[in-house]
N, C-alpha and C positions, 0 to 999 in steps of 0.2 A: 192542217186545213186552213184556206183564206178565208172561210164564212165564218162569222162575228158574232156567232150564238154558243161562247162558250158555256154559259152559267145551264144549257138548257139539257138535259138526258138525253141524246140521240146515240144510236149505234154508229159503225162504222159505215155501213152504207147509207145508212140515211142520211151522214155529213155527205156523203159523194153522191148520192140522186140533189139533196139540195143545191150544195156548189153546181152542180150542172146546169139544174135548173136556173139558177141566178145566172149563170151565166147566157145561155142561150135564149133567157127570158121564158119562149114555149118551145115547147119540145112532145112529141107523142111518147109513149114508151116505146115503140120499135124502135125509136131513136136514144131514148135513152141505155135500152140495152145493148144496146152497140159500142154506147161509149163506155158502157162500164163493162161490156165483155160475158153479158150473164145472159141469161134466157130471158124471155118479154113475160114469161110466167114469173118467176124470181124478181121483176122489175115492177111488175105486176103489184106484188106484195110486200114489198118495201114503201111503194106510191099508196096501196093503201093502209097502211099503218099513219105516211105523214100526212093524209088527209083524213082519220079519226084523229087526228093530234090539232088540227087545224093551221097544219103549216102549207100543205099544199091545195089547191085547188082544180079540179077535172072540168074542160070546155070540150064541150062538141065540135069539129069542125062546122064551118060553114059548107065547105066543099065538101065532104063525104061525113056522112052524119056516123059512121061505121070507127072514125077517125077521133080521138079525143088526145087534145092536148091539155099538157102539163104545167100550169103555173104556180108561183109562190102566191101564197094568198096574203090576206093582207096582216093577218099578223105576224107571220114570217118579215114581212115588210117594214112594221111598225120594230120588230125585236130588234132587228140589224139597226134599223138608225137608229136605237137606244146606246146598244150595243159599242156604235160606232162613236156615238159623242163620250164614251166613257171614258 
């Protein structure tokens, strides 16, 4: 995995919902299960594990309030440039 949070406990997919999310910045979970190939229920529950963890962050869209995107919050944020200057 390219994400820079080795010293930190995550599963295997929770390295690969975060890589995506770093990558695409935001992203909904229908989108994220797409890219990982699982159900939006399974994607579902990987997103909320890394958001009682305080790595990920849930927005409502603007345009359909039914719609909630995916970010890296800010300690996820904070970990990686730690991480990175190491």
């Amino acid at each position: 995995m390219s994400l820079p949070l080795k010293h930190i406990p995550l599963t295997y997919s929770q390295w690969q919902v975060l890589n995506h999310v770093r990558k695409q910045k935001k992203i909904s979970i229908k989108e994220l299960a797409a890219l990982l190939d699982i159900t939006s229920s399974a994607a579902t529950q990987i997103v909320d594990g890394l958001v009682k963890k305080g790595f990920l962050v849930r927005e409502r869209s603007l345009k359909d309030r039914r719609v909630q995107k995916i970010t890296l919050s800010r300690k996820s944020l904070v970990q990686m440039e730690k991480s990175m200057k190491k």
